[in-house]
C-alpha positions in Angstrom: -13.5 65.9 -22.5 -13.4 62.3 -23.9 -16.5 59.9 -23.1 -16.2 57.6 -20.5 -14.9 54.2 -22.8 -17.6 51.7 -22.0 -16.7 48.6 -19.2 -15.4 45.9 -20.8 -16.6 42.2 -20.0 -13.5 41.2 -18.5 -13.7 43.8 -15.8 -17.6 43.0 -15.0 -16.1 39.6 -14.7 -13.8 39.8 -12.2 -16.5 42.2 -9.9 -18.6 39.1 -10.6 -16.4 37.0 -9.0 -15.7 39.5 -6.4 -19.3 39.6 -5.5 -19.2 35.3 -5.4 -16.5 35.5 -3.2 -17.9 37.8 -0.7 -20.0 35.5 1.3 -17.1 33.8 2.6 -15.9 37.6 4.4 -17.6 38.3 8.0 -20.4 40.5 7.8 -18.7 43.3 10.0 -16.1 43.4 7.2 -17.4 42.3 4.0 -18.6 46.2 2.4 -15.3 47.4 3.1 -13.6 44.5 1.4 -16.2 44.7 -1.7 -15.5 48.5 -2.1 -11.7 47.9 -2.0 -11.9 45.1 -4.1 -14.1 46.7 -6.5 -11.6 49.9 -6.1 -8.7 48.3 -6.9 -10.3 46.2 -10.6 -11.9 49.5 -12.2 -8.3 52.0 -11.2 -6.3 48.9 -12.5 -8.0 48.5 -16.0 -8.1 52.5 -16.3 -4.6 52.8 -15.4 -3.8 50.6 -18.1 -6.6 51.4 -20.6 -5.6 55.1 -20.4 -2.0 54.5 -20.8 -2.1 52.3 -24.2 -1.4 48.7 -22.2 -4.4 47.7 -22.2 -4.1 44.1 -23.9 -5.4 40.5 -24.0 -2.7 39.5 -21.6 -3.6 42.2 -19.1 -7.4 41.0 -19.0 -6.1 37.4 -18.4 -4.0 39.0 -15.4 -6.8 40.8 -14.4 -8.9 37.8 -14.2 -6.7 35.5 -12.5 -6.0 38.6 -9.9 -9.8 38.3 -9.1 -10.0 34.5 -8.6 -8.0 35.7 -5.8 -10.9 37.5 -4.2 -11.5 33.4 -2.7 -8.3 33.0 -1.2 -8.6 36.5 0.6 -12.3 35.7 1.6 -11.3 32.5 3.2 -8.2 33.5 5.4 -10.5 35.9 6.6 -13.1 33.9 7.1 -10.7 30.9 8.6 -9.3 34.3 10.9 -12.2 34.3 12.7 -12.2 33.1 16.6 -15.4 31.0 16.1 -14.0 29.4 13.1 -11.0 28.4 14.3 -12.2 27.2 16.9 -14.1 24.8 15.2 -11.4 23.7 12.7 -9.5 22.9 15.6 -12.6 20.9 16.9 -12.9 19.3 14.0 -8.9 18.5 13.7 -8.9 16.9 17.0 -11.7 14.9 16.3 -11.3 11.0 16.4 -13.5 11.1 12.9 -10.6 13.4 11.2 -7.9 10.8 12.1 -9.8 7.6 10.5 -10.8 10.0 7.7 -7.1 10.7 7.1 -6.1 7.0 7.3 -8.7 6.0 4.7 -7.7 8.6 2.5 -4.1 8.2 2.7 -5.2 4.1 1.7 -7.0 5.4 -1.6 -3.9 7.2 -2.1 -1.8 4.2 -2.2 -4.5 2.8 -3.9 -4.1 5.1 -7.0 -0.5 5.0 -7.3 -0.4 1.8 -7.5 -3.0 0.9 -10.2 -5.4 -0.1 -7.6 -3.4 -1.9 -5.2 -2.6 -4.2 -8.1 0.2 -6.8 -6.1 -2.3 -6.9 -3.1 -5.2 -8.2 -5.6 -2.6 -10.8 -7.0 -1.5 -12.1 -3.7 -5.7 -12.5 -2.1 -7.8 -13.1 -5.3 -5.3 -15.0 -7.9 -6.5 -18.5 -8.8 -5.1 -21.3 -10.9 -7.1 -24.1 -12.8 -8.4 -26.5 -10.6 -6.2 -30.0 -10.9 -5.2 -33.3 -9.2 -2.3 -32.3 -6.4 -1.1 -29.7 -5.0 0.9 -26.9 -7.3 4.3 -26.6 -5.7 7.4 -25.2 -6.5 10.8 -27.1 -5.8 14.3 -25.1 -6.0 17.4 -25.4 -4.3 18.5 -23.2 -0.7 21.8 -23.8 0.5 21.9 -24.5 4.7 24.5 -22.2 5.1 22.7 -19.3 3.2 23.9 -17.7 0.0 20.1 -17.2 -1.4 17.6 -18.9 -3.8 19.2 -21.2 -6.8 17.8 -22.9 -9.5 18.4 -27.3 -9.9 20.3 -28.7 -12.6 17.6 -29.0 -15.6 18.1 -32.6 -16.2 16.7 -33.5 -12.9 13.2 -32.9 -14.4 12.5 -35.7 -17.1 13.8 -38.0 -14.2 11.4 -36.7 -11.9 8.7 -37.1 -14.3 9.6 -40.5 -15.1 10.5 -41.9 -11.7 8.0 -40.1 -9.4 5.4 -41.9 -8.0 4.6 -39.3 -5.7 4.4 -36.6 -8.5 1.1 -35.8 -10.8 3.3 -33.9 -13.1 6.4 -31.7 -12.9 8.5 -28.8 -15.6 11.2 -27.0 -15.3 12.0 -23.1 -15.9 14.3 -20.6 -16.6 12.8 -16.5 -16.0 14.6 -13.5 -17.8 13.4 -10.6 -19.3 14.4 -9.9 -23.3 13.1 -8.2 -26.3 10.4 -9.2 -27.9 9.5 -8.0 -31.5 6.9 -9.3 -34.2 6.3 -7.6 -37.9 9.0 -5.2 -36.8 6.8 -4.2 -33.5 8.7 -4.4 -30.3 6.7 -4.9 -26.9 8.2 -2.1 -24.9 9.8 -2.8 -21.5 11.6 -5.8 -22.0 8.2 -8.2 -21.3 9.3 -11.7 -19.1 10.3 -14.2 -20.9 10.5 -18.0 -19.8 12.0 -21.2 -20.6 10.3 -23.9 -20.2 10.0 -27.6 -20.0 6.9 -28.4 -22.9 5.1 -30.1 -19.6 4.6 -26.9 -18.4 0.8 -26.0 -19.2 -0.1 -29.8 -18.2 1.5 -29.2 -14.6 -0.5 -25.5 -14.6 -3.7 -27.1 -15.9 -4.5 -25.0 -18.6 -5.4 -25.0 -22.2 -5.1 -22.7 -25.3 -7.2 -20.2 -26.5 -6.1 -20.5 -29.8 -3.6 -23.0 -31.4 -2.1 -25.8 -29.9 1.0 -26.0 -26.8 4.3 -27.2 -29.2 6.1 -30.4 -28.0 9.0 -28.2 -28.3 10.8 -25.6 -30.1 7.8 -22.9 -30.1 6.2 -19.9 -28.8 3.2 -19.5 -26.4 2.1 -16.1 -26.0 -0.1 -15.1 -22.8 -3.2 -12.9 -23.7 -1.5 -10.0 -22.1 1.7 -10.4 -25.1 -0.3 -11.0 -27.3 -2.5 -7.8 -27.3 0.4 -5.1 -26.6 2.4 -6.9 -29.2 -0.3 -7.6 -32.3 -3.3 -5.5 -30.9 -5.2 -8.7 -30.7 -4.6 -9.8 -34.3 -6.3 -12.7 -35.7 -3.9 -15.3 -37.6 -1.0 -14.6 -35.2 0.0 -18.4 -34.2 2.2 -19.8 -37.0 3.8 -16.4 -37.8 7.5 -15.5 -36.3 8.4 -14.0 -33.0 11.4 -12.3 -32.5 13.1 -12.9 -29.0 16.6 -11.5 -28.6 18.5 -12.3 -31.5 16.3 -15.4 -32.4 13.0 -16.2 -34.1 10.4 -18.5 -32.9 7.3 -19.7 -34.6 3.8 -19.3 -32.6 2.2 -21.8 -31.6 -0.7 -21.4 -29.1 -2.2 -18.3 -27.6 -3.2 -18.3 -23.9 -6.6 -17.4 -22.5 -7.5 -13.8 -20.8 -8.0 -15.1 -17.0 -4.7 -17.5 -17.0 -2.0 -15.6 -14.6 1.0 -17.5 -13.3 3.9 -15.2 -12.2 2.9 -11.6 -13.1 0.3 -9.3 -14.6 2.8 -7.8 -17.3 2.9 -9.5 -21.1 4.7 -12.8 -20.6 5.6 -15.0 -23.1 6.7 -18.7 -22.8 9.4 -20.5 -25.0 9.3 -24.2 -25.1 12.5 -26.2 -25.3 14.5 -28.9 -23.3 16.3 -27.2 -20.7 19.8 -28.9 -20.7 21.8 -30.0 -18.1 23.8 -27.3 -17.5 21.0 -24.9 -17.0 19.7 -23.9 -13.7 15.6 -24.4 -13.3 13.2 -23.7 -10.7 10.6 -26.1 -11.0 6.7 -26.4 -10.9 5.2 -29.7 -9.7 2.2 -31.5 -9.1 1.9 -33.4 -6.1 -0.8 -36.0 -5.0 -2.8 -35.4 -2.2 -1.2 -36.6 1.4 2.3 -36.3 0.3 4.4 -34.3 2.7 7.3 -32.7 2.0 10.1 -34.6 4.0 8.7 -37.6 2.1 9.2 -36.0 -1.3 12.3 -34.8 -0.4 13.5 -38.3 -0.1 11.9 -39.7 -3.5 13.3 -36.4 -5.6 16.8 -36.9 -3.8 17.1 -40.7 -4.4 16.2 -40.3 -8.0 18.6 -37.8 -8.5 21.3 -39.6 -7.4 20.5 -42.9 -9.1 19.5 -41.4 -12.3 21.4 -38.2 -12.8 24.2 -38.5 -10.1 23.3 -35.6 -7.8 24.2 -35.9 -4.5 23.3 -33.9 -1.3 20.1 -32.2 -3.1 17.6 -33.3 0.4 19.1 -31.0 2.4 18.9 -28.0 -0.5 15.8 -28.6 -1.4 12.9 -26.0 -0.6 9.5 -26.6 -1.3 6.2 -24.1 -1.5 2.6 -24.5 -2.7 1.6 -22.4 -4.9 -0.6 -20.6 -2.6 1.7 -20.1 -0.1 3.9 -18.1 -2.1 1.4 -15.8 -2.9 0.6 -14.8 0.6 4.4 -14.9 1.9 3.9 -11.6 2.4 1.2 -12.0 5.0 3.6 -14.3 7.0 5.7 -11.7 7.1 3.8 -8.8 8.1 2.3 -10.8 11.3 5.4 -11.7 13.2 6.3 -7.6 12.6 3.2 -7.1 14.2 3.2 -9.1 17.1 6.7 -7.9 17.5 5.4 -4.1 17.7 3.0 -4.9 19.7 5.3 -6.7 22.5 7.5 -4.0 22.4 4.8 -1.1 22.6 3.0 -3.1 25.6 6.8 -3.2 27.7 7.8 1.2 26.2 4.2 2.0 27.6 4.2 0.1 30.5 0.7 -1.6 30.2 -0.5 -3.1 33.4 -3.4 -6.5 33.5 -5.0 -4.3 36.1 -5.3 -1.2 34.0 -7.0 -3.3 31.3 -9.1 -5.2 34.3 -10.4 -1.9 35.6 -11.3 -0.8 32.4 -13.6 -3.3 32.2 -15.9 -3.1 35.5 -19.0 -2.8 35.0 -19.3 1.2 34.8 -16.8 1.9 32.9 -17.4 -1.0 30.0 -19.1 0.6 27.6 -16.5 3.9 27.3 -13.9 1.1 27.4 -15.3 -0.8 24.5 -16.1 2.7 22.3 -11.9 3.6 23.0 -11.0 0.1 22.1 -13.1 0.5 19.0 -11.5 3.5 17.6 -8.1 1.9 18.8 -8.4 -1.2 16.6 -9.9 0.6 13.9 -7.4 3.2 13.9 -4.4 1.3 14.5 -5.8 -1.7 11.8 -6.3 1.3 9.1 -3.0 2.2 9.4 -1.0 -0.9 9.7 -3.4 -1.8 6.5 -1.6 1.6 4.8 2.0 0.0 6.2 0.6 -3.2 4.2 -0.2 -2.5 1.1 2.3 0.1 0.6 5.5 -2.0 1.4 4.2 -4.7 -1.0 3.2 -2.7 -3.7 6.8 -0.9 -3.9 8.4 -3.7 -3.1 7.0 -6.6 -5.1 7.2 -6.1 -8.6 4.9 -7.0 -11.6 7.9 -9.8 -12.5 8.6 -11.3 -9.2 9.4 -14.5 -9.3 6.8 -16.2 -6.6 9.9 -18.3 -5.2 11.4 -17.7 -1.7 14.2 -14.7 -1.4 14.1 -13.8 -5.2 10.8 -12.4 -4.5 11.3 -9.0 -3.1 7.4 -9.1 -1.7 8.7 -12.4 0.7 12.0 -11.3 0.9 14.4 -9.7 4.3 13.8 -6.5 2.2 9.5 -6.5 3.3 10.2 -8.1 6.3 12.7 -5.2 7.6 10.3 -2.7 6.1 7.5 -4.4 7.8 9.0 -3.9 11.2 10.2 -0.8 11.2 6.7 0.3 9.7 4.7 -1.3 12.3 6.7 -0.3 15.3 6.0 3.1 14.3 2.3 2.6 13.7 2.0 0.9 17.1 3.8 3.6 19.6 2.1 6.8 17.2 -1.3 4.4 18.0 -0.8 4.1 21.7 0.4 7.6 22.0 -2.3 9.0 20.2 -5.0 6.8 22.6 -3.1 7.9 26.1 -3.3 11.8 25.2 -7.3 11.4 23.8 -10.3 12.3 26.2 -11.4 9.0 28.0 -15.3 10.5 27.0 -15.3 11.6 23.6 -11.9 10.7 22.2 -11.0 14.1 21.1 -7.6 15.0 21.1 -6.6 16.9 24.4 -6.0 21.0 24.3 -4.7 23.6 26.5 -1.8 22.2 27.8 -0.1 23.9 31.3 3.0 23.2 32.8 3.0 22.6 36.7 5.1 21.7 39.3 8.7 22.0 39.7 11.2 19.7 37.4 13.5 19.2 39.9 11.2 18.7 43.1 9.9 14.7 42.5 10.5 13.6 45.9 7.1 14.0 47.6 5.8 16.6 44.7 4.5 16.3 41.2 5.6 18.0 37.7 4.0 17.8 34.6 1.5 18.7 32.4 -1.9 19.1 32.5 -4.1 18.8 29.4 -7.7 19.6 29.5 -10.5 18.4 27.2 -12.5 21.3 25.2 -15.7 19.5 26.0 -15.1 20.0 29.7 -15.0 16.0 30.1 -12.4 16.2 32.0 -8.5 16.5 32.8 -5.3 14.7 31.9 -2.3 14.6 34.1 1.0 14.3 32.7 4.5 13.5 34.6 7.6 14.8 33.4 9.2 11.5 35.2 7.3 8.9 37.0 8.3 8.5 40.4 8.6 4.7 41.8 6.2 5.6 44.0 3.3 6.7 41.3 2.0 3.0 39.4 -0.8 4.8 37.5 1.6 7.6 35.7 -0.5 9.4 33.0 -3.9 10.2 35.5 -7.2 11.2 34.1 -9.6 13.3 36.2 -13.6 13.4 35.4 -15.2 16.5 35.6 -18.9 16.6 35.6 -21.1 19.1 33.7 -20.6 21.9 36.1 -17.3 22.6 34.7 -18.3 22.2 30.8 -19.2 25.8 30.5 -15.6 26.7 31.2 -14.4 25.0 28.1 -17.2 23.7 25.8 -17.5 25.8 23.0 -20.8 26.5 21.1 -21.6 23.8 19.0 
């Protein structure tokens, strides 16, 4: 008779992790499992050991067949009655829902490289300077979207203005962008602009010198994907599109303007017959009808453009950036008027809930209300900007999908649904502890309103108390949903063991 071939690592392995699973199994059960478990590892490997197969990929099946020993330990520990018990405790728990909300934010959060559009639109800054930064373009009344002004309209703004610290003109597109024979990937933004440009912004180079016209200006974002940070790149060529420019200045790390992605500037005079939105300077006290007139009576007496006051649109800098906000809170309020009217919220309701007994359970549910319904109108937020506002929006009325009818319809629609699942959730919670209700029973008769009631009854699993709700509300019941207090005497028929 052969000897007994000696146990091989990879089978003490897997009883190891057998025996580290076993915890997890209810003590009433957990020899049996272990002997079946244990059972089923040494007939496998001397099935297969005595019938030639035993091999390197068997032992890895082997192992991962044992990892499973956890899953199995957990669905039986999850099977228990006191255990489920608990996980539903802990599912209906007010602290489960906020923890999902906040979790759900760091998920946005990560796909979207740290909520990268909302840091632009609260945190960006520009160089302090004389004036307000505004943008001018051109709106037609009747609609039709966002359009650039004829490009000769600048140099007579900047020599007529009195009313003006400084103004330029741009063109945005993307192109490609190649220098030594390296191309920046992704088609980086490219803009035309009036050589004014980094006077009106305020800033100044990191290296070289802005070109009268006829250059290059890289922004330190370009300039690192495209040379790696290479010293001596100003006065070299840049390819963009089919034509080469020289370099001439380099931008500083912290100057932003329009996006976060590489961006690089061309100087030039921007002809008449191109279309530019334009960036202006404008002193302090100036309001906008009274700029409207100056830009639109030098237009017409210098460059013959007539009708402009009525198409022109005007936004600060600022302003622009947090268009999004101002869309998001007229969505809200909107939500909010609607869910007060669909749930039939009464002054008196709120009134009552305020007395002097009940304050302080009132206060706790409006707590968790506002922090539950702000969490997750902060996920409708940030998610709809994010994915809708991209790195190379231009911050300029309807061509900016983050300011856009495009956010504004997402915005609405995403806070209507936060606002009824919010008021929902709060009406079927216990008024004591704010867990979710449980044991719901059917009573009454559908079809027998008249002078009866029909419904559902919900209890608390704390033994707080009971929730009564109507299949219809009759005219003659104001109160409709009807919570009913028990006191401690009845806790012991629902309260579990903590």
């Amino acid at each position: 008779m052969p000897d007994e071939p000696k146990l091989p690592w990879v089978v003490s392995m897997s009883q190891t992790l057998v025996r580290a699973a076993a915890p997890l199994v209810p003590v009433e059960k957990r020899e049996d499992w272990l002997r079946e478990w244990r059972a089923e590892i040494w007939h496998r490997w001397q099935f297969l050991f005595h019938t030639g197969e035993w091999s390197r990929r068997e032992k890895l099946l082997l192992l991962r067949s044992a990892l499973g020993a956890f899953a199995d330990a957990a669905w039986l520990m999850a099977s228990q009655d006191s255990v489920k018990t608990r996980i539903d405790g802990i599912a209906r728990s007010p602290f489960t829902c906020l923890t999902v909300l906040a979790l759900l934010l760091l998920f946005i959060a990560s796909m979207s490289s740290g909520l990268q559009a909302t840091r632009e639109m609260l945190f960006s800054q520009m160089p302090s300077k004389t004036g307000k930064l505004t943008f001018i373009w051109l709106h037609h009344p009747l609609g039709g979207g966002d359009r650039g002004l004829p490009a000769d309209v600048v140099p007579a703004w900047e020599q007529g203005s009195k009313l003006l610290n400084g103004v330029a003109g741009m063109e945005v597109r993307h192109d490609q962008v190649s220098w030594n024979g390296h191309l920046l990937a992704d088609d980086p933004l490219v803009i035309s602009a009036n050589p004014s440009l980094f006077k009106v912004l305020g800033v100044n180079a990191a290296q070289g010198q802005f070109p009268a016209e006829g250059g290059v200006v890289l922004d330190y974002r370009a300039w690192t994907a495209l040379t790696n940070r290479k010293a001596g790149v100003v006065g070299t060529d840049v390819k963009i599109g089919r034509h080469a420019y020289r370099v001439s200045a380099i931008l500083p790390a912290s100057f932003e303007f329009l996006s976060h992605q590489p961006t690089v500037y061309v100087m030039e005079r921007l002809t008449y017959e191109r279309k530019a939105f334009v960036v202006s300077r404008v002193k302090p006290g100036v309001d906008d009808e009274r700029l409207r007139k100056e830009l639109n009576r030098i237009a017409e007496e210098v460059t013959s453009y007539y009708n402009l006051q009525n198409q022109m649109r005007f936004s600060t800098w600022r302003e622009a950036l947090l268009s999004p906000l101002f869309s998001f809170a007229p969505a809200t309020l909107l939500a909010g008027v609607f869910a007060w009217l669909a749930f039939r919220v009464r002054f008196r309701q709120i009134r009552r809930a305020f007395e002097a007994e009940n304050r302080r359970p009132a206060a706790v549910r409006m707590l968790f209300f506002l922090a539950k319904t702000g969490m997750a109108l902060g996920c409708v937020f940030v998610a709809c900007l994010e994915w809708s506002r991209s790195e190379s929006s231009v911050l300029l009325g309807s061509r900016d999908p983050g300011s856009g009818p495009l956010l504004l319809w997402l915005y609405v629609l995403g806070t209507m649904g936060v606002v009824f699942w919010s008021v929902a959730d709060q009406r079927a919670r216990c008024r004591v502890c704010l867990r979710l209700m449980a044991f719901p029973v059917r009573i009454g008769c559908p079809g027998c309103l008249l002078l009866d009631w029909s419904g559902t009854e919900l209890f608390c699993s704390e033994g707080h108390g009971l929730l009564h709700v109507p299949l219809m509300a009759p005219s003659w019941d104001e109160d409709g949903d009807r919570w009913v207090s028990l006191d401690d005497s009845w806790k012991g028929l629902f309260a579990h063991d903590k």
